[in-house]
BAFIDREN-354474 format. One record per residue: residue in three letters; x negated, y negated, z negated of N, C-alpha, C in turn. Coordinates in steps of 0.2 Angstrom, whole numbers, padded with zeros to 4 digits, always signed. Atoms other than C-alpha are relative to their C-alpha. Layout:
N
alaXYZXYZXYZ...
This chain:
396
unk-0006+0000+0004-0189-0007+0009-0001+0000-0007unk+0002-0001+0006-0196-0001-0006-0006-0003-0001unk+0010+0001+0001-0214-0008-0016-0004+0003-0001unk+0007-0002+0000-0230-0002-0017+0001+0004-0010unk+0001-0001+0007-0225-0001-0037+0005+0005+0000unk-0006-0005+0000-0210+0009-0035-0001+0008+0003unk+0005-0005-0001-0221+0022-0026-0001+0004-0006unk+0001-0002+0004-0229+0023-0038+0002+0004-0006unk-0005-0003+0005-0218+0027-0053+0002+0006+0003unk-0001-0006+0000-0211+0040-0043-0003+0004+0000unk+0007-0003+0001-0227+0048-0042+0000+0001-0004unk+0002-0002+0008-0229+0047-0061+0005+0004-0003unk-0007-0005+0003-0210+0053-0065-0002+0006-0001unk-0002-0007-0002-0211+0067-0053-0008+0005-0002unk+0003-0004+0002-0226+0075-0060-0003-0003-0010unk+0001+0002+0007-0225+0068-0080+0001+0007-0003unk-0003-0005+0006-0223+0079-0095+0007+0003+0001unk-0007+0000+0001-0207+0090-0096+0003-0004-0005unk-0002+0002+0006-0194+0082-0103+0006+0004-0002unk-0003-0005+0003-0179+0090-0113+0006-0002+0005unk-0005+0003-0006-0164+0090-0101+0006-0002-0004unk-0007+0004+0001-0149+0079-0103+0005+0002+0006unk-0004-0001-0006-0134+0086-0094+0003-0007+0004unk-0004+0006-0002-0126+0073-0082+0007+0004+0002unk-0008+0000+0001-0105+0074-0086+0003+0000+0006unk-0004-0002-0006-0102+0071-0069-0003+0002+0006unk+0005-0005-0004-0112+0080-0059+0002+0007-0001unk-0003-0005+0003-0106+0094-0069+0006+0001+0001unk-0008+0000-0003-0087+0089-0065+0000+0003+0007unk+0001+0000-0007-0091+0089-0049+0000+0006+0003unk+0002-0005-0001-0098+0105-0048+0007+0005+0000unk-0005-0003+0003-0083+0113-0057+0006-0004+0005unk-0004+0003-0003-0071+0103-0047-0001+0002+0007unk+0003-0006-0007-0080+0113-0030+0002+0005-0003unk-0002-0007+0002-0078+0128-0038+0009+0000-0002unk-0010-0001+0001-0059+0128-0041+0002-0004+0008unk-0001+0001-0006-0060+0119-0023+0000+0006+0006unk+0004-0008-0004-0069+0136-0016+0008+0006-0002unk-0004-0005+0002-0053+0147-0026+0005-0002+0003unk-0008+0001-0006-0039+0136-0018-0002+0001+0008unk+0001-0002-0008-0048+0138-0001+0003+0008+0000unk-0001-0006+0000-0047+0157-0004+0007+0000+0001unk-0005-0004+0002-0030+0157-0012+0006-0004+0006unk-0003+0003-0003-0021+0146+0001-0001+0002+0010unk+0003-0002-0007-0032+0152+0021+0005+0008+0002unk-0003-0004-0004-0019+0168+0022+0005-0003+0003unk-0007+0005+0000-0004+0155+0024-0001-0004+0006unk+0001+0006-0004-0013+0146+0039+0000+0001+0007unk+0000+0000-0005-0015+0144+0057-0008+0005+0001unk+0008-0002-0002-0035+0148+0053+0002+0008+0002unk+0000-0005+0001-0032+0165+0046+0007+0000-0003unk-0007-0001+0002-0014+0169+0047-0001+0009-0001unk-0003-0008+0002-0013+0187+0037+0002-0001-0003unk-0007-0001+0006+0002+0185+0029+0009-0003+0005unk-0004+0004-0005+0019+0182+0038+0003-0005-0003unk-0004+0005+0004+0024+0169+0027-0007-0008+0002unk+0006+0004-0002+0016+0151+0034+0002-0007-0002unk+0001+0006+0004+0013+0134+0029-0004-0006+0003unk+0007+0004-0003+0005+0119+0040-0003-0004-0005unk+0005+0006+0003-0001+0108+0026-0005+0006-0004unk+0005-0003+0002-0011+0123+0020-0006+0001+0006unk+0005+0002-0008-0019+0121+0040-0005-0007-0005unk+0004+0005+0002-0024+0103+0032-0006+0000-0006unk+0005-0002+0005-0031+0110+0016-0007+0003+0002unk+0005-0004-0002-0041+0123+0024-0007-0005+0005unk+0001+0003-0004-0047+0111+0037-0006-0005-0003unk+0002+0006+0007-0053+0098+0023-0007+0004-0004unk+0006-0003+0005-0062+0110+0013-0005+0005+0003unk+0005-0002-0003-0072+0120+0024-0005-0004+0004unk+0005+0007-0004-0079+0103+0032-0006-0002-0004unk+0004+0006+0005-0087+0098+0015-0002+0006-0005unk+0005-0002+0008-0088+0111+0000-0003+0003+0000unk+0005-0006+0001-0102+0123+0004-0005-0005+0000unk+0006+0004-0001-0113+0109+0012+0000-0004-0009unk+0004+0005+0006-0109+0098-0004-0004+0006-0007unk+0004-0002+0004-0114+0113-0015-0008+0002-0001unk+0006-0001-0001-0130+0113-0007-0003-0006-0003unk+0003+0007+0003-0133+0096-0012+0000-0001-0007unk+0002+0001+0008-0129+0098-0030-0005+0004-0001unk+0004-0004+0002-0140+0113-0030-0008-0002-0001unk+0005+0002-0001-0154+0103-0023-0004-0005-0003unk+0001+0003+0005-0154+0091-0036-0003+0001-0002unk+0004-0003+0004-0163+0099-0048-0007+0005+0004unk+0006-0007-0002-0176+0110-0036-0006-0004+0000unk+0007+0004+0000-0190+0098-0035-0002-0001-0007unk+0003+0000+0004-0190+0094-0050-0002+0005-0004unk-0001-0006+0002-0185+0110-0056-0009+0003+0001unk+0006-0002-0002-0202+0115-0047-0007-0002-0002unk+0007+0004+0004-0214+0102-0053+0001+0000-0008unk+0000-0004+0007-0209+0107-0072-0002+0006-0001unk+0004-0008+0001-0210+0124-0071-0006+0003+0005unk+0005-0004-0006-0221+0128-0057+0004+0007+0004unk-0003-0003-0005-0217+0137-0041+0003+0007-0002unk-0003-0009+0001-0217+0155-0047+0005+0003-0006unk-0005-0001+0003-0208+0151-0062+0006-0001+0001unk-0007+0002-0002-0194+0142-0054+0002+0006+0006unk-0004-0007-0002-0193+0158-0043+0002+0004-0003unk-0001-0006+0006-0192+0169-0056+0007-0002-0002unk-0006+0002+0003-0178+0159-0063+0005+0002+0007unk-0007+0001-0006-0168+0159-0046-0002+0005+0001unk-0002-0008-0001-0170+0176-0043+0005+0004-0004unk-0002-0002+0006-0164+0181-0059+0008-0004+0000unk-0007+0002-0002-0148+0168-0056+0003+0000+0006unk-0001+0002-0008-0147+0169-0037-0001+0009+0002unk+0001-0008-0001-0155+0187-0033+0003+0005-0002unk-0003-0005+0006-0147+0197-0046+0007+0001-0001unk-0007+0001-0001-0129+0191-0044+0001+0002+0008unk-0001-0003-0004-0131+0194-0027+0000+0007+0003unk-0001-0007-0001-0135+0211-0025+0006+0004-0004unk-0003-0003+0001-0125+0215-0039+0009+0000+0003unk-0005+0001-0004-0109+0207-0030+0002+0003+0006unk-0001-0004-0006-0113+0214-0014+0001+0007-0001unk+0000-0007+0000-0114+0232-0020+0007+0003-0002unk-0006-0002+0003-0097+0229-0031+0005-0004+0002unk-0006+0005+0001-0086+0214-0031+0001-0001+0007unk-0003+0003-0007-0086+0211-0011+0001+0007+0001unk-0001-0003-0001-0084+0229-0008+0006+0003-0001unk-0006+0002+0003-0069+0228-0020+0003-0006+0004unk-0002+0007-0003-0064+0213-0010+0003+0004+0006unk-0001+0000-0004-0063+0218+0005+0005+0008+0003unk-0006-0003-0001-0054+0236+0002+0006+0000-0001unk-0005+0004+0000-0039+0224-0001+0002+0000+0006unk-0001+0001-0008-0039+0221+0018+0001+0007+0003unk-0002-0007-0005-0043+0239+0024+0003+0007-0002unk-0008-0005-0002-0029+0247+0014+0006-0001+0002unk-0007+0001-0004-0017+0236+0022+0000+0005+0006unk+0001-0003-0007-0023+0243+0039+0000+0009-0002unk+0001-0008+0000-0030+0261+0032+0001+0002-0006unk+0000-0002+0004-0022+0266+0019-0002+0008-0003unk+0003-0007+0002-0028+0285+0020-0005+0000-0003unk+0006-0002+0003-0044+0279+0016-0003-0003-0007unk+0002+0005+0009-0051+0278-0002-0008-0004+0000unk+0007+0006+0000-0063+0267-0009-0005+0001+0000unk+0010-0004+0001-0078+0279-0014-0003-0001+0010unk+0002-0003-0009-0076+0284+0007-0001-0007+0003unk+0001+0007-0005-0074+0263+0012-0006-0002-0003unk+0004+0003+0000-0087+0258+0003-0009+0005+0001unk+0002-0004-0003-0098+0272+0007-0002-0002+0007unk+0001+0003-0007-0096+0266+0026-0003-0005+0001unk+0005+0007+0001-0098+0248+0020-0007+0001+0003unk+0008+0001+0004-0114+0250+0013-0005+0005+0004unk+0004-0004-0003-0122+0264+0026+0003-0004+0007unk+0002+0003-0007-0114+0259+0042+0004-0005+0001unk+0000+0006-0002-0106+0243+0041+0007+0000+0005unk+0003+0008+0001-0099+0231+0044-0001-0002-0010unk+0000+0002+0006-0104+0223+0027+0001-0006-0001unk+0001+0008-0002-0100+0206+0027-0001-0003-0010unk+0002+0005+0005-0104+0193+0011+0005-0002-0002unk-0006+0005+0004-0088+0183+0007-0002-0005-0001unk+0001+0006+0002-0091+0168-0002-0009+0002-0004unk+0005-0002+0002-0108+0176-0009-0006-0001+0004unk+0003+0004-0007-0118+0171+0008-0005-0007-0002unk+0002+0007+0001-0121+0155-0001-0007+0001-0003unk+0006+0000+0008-0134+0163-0016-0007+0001+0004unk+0007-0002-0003-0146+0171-0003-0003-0006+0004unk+0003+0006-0005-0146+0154+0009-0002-0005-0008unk+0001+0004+0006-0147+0146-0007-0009+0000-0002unk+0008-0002+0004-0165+0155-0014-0003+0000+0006unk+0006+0001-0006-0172+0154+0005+0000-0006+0001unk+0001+0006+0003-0169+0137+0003-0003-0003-0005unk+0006+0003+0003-0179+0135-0012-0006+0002+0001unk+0008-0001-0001-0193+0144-0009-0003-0003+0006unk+0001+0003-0004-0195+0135+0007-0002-0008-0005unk+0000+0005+0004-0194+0120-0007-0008+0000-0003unk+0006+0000+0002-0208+0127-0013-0003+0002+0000unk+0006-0002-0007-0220+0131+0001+0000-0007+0002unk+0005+0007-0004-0218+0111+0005-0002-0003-0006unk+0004+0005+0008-0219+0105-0015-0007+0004+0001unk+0006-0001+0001-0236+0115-0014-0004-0004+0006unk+0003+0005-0005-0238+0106+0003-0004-0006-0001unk+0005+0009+0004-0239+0090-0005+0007-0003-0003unk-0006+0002+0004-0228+0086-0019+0004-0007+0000unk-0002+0005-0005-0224+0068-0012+0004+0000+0004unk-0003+0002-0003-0216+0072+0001+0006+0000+0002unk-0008+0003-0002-0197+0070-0001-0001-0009-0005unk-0002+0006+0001-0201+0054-0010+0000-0007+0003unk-0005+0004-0003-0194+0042+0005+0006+0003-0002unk-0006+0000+0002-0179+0049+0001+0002-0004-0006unk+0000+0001+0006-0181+0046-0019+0000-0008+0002unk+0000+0009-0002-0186+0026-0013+0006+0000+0002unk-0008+0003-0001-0171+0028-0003+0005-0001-0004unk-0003+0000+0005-0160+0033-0018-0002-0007-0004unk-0001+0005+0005-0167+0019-0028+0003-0006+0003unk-0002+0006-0005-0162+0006-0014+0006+0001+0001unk-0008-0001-0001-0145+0014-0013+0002-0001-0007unk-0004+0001+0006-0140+0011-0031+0004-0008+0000unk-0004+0005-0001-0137-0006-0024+0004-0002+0008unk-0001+0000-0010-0135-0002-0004+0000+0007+0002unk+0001-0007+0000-0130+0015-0006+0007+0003+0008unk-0004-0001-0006-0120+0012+0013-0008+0001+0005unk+0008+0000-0003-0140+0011+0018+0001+0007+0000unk+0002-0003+0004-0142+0028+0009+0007+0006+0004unk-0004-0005-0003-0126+0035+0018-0002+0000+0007unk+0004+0000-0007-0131+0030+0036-0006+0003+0003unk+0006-0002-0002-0148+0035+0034+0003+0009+0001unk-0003-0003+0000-0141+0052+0028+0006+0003+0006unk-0003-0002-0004-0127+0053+0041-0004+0003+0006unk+0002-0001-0006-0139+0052+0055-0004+0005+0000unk+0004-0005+0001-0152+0064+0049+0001+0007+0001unk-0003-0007+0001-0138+0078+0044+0005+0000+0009unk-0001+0000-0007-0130+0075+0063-0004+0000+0004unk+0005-0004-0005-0145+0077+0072-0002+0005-0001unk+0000-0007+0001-0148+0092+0064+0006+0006+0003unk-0006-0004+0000-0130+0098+0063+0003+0001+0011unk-0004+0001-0005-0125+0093+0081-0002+0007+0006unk+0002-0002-0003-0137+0102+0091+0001+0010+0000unk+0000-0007+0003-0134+0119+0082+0008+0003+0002unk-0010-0003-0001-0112+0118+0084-0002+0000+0009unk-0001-0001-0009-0115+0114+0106-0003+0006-0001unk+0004-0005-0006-0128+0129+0108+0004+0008-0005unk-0001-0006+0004-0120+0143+0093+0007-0003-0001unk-0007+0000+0000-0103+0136+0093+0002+0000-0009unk-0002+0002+0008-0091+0137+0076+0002+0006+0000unk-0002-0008+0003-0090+0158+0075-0003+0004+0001unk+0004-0001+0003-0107+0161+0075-0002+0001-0005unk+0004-0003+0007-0115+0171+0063-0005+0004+0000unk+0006-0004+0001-0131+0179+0058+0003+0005-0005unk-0002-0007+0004-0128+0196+0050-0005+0004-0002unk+0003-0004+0003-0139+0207+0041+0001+0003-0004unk+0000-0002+0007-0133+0220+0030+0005-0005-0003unk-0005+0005+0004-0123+0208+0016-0002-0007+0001unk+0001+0008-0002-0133+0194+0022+0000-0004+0008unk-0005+0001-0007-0123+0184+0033-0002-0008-0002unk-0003+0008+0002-0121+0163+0037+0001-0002+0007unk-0001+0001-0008-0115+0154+0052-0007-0006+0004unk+0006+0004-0003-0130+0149+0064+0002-0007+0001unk-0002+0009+0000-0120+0131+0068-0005-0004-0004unk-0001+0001+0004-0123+0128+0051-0007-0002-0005unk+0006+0000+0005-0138+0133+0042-0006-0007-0001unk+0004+0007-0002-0148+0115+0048+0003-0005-0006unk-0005+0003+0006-0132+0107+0039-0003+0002-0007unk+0001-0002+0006-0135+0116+0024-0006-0003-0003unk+0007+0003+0000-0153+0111+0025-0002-0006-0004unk+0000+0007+0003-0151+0094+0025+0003-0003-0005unk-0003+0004+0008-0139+0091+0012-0003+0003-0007unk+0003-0004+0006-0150+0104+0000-0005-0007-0001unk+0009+0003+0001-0168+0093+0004+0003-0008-0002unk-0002+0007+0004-0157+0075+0003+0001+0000-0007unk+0000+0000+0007-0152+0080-0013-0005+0002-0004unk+0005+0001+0001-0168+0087-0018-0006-0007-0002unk+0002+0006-0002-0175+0069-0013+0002-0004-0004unk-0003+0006+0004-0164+0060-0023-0001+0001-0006unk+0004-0002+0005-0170+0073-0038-0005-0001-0002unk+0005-0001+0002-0186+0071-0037-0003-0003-0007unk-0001+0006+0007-0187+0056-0052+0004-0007+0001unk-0006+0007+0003-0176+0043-0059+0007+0001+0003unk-0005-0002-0003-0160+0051-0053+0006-0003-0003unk-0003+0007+0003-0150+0040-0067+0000-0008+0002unk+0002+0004-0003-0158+0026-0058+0001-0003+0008unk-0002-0003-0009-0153+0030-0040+0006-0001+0002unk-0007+0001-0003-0139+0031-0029+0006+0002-0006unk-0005-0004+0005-0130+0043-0043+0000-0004-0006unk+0000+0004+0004-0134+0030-0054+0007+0000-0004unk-0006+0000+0003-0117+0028-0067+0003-0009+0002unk-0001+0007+0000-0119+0008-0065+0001-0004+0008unk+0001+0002-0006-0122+0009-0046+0007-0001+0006unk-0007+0003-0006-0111+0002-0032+0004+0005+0003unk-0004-0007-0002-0107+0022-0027+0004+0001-0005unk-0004+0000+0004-0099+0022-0043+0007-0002+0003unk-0008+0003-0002-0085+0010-0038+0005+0000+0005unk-0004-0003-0005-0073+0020-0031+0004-0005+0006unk-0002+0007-0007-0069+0008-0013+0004+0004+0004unk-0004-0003-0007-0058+0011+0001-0004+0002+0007unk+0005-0002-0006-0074+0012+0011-0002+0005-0001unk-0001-0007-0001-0077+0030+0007+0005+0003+0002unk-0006-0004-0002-0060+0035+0008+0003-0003+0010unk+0001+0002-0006-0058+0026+0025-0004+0004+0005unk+0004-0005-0007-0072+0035+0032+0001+0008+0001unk+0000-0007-0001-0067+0050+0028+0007+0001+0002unk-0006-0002-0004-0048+0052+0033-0001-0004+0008unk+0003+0000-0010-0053+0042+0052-0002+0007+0003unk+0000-0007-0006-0063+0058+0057+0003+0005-0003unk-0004-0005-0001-0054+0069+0048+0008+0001+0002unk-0004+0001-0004-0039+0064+0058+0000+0001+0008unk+0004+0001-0006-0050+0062+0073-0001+0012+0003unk-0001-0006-0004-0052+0081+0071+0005+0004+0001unk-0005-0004-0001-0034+0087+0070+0000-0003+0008unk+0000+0001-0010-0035+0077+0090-0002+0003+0001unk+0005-0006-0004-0047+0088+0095+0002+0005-0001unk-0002-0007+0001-0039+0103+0087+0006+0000+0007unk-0007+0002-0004-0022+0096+0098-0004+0002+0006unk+0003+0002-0006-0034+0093+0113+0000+0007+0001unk+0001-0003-0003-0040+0110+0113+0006+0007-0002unk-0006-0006-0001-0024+0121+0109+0003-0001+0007unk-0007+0003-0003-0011+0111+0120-0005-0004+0008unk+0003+0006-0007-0025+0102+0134-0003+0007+0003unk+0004+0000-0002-0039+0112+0134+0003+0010+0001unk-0005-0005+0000-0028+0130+0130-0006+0005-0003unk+0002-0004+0006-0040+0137+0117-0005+0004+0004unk+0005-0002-0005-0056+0140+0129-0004+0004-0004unk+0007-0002+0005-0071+0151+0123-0005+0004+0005unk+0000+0006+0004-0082+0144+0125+0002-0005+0000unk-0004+0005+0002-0075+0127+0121-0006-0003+0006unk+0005+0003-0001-0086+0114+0132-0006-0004-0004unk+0004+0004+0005-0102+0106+0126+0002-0006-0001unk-0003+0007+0003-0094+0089+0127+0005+0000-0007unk-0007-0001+0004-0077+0096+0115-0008+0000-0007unk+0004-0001+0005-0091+0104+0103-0006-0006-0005unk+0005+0008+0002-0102+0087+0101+0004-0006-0005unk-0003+0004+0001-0088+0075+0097+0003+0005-0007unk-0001-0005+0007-0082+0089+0083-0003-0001-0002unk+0005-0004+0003-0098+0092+0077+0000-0009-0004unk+0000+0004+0002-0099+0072+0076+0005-0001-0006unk-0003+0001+0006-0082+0070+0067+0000+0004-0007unk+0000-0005+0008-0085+0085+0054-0006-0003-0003unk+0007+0000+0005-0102+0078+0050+0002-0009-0004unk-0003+0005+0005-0093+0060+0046+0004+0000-0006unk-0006-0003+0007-0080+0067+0034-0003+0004-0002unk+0004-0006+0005-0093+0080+0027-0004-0005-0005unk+0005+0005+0005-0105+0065+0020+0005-0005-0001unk-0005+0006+0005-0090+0052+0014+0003+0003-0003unk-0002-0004+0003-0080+0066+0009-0004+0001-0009unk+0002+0000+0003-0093+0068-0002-0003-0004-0004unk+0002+0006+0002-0099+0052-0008+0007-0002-0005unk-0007+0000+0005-0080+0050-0012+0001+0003-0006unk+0000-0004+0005-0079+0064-0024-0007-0001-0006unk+0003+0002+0006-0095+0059-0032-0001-0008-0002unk-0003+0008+0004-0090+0041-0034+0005+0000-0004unk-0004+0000+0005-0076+0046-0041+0000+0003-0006unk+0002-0004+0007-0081+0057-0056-0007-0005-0004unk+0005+0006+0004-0096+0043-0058+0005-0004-0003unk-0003+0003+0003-0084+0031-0061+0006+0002-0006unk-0008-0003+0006-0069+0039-0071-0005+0006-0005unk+0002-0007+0005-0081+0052-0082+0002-0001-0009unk-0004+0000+0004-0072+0044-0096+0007+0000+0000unk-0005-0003-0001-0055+0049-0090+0003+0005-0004unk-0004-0008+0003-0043+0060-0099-0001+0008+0006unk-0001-0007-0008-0040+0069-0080-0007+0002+0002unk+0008-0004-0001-0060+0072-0076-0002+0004-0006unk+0004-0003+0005-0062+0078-0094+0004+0008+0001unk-0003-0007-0001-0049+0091-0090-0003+0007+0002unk+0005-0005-0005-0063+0102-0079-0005+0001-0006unk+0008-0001+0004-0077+0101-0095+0002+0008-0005unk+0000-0007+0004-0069+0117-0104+0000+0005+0006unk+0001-0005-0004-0071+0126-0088-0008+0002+0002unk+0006+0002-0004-0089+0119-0084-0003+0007-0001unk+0006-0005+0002-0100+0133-0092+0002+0007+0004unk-0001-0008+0000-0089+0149-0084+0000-0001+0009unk-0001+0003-0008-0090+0137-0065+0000+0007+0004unk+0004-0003-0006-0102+0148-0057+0001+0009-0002unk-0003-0007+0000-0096+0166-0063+0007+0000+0000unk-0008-0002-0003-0078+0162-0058-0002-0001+0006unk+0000-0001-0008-0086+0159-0041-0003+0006+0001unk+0001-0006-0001-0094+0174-0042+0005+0006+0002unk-0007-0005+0002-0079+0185-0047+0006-0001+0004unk-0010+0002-0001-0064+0176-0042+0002+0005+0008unk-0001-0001-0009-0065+0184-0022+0003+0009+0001unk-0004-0006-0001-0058+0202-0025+0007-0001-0005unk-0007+0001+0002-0044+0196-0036+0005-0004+0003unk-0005+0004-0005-0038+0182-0024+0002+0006+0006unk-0003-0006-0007-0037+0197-0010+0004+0005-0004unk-0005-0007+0002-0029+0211-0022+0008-0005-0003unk-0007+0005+0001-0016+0195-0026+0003+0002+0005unk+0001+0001-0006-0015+0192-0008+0005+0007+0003unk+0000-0008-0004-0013+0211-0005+0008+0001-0002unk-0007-0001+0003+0001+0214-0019+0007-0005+0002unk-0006+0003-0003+0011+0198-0013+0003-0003+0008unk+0000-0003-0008+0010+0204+0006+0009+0000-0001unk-0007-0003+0001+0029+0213+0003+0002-0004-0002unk-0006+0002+0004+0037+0200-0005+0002-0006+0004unk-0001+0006-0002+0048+0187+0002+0000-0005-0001unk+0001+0005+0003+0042+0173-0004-0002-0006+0007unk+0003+0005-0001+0038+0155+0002-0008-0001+0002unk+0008+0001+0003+0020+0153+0006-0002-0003-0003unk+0001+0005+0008+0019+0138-0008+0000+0003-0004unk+0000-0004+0006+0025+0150-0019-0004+0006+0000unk+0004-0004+0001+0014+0164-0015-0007-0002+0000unk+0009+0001+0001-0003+0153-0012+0001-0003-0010unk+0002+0003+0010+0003+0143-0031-0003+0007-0003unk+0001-0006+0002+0003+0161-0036-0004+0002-0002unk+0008-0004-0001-0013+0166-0030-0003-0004-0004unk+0007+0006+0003-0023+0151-0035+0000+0001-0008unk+0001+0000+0008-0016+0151-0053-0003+0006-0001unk+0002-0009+0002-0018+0170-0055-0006+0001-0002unk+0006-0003-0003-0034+0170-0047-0005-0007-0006unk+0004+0005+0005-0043+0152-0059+0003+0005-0005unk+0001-0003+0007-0035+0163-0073-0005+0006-0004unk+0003-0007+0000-0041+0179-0070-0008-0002-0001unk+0006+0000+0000-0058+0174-0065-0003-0002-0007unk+0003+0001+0007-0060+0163-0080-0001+0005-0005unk+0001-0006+0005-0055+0177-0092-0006+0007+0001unk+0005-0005-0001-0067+0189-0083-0005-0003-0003unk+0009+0002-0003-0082+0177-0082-0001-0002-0010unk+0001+0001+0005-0078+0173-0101-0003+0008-0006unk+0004-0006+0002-0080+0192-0105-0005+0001-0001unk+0005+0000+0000-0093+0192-0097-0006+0000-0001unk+0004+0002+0005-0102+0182-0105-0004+0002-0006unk+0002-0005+0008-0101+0192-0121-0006+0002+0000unk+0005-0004+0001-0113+0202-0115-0006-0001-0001unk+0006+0001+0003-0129+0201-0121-0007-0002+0008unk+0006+0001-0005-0143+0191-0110+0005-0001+0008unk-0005+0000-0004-0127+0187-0098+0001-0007+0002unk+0000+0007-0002-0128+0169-0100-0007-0002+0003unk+0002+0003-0004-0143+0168-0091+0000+0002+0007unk-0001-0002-0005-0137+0175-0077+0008-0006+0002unk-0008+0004+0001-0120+0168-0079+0002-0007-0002
């Protein structure tokens, strides 16, 4: 597919001199654009079929919920993986842990000890209101249950890299078939999706028949769904893959075919994401909400989430390639810097929202608008405080 000489290069890139980083504008959209993705999931899932804890209900918030849990944690794995290879062949393995600890490690614990224990006394003073916070989170944190929230992601996140780099020391080559692949895809980047689709559904399939979709490993605050963790995987190492050098040159390329936002991403991805509202139908109204579900129902699922999780996102990153001169993409660039510590923060303000606009009779439109806006406001202004604080931006 690729020459003998294209090898090559990537070989010279992926271990050349550092060079100075140039952000890529839409990469970074993208990123911010998931993150305000993650805060509507939050502020809109009490309002739903999934999680109905609110009496106020909403089916096109069923569509929302449905949409963004099939795609936005796996695609964040994929940005994240971007950067770790090479990440790791610049700085070298123990420095780039050091870094991820310090952005990954550090956030984590301090969330799980504050901000999710704060989160989740939102839920158990509806239920128990006798009990105070010193006494719930006391129980938390000694006998559990402790659960993660959206935080789950940071620790699968850093055993994902270090895995990156136990294989970069393996032999630092070996995601570059992927990298050849990217460069084949910046003019055949349907090649680049196929190959990818088959890889992440052989993983993903076999994991949803044998652990189901409400699976979870639990440990302490370290929680993720067994289904899953495979998925996660591959869309971490693909995007690694496409990092490793010339990533301007590649599928992601600005000039490349993925660019030109087509009906053929968008097609692939509203087919099975239609395909799974049948299956949902099938198994409320046919099947009568079985558990476990059969392994044929689970297969045919696992298939359609894993086609609308990789177009889904190919769409969203053709569209910020192509349009990153746009007035409506530039809209997310005064958010960029404060993305990833409003996804940190934002999870006990959407619930004490959530909590206070329990009592009121409201529309569930108007109390998820509510939440969402409150919750982008708040976290922003937190995450901006934040900031202030000395030796915070590099955490933050």
């Amino acid at each position: 597919m690729m020459t003998m000489s294209h090898s090559a290069t990537i070989g010279a890139e992926a271990h050349a001199a550092p060079k100075s980083k140039t952000r890529n504008v839409s990469l970074d959209r993208a990123r911010t654009f998931l993150t305000l993705v993650v805060l509507l999931h939050h502020a809109v899932i009490p309002y739903t079929y999934f999680g109905h804890t609110d009496p106020k209900y909403f089916f096109g918030f069923d569509m929302i919920v449905l949409a963004t849990d099939s795609f936005f944690m796996a695609m964040f794995f994929f940005l994240s993986g971007l950067f770790a290879w090479s990440g790791i062949a610049r700085k070298g393995a123990r420095s780039y842990l050091a870094d991820r600890l310090l952005r990954l490690g550090l956030p984590f614990a301090i969330c799980a000890l504050t901000v999710i224990p704060l989160a989740y006394y939102a839920i158990s003073l509806r239920h128990h209101p006798e009990i105070g916070f010193s006494e719930f989170w006391w129980n938390m944190v000694t006998k559990g249950p402790w659960p993660s929230g959206p935080i789950w992601f940071l620790w699968v996140l850093f055993a994902f890299d270090l895995v990156a780099c136990l294989l970069h020391r393996l032999s630092p080559n070996l995601l570059d078939p992927i990298n050849r692949l990217s460069l084949y895809g910046r003019r055949r980047p349907a090649v680049f999706f196929a190959l990818m689709l088959a890889v992440t559904a052989a993983f993903y399939i076999p994991g949803r028949v044998h652990f189901g979709a409400g699976s979870w490993f639990e440990f302490g605050p370290f929680s993720v769904q067994h289904g899953r963790v495979m998925l996660y995987a591959t869309y971490f190492f693909f995007g690694a893959g496409i990092g490793v050098a010339q990533m301007d040159r590649g599928l992601l390329a600005a000039d490349g075919r993925m660019a030109r936002v087509s009906w053929d991403w968008m097609v692939l991805a509203i087919v099975p994401y239609c395909l799974l509202w049948v299956l949902i139908f099938i198994k409320r109204e046919i099947l009568g909400n079985p558990s476990p579900l059969p392994d044929w129902y689970e297969a045919l699922y696992a298939i359609c989430f894993t086609v609308f999780s990789v177009a889904i996102m190919f769409l969203i990153l053709a569209f910020f390639q192509r349009f990153k001169q746009s007035g409506s993409a530039k809209l997310l660039d005064p958010m960029q810097s404060d993305a990833y510590g409003m996804f940190l923060v934002h999870y006990p303000i959407a619930l004490w929202l959530q909590y206070w606009l329990f009592d009121y009779d409201l529309p569930a439109i108007v109390k998820a608008t509510l939440g969402f806006v409150l919750t982008v406001a708040a976290s922003w202004a937190l995450t901006r405080a934040l900031r202030q604080i000395p030796g915070a931006t590099k955490v933050l």
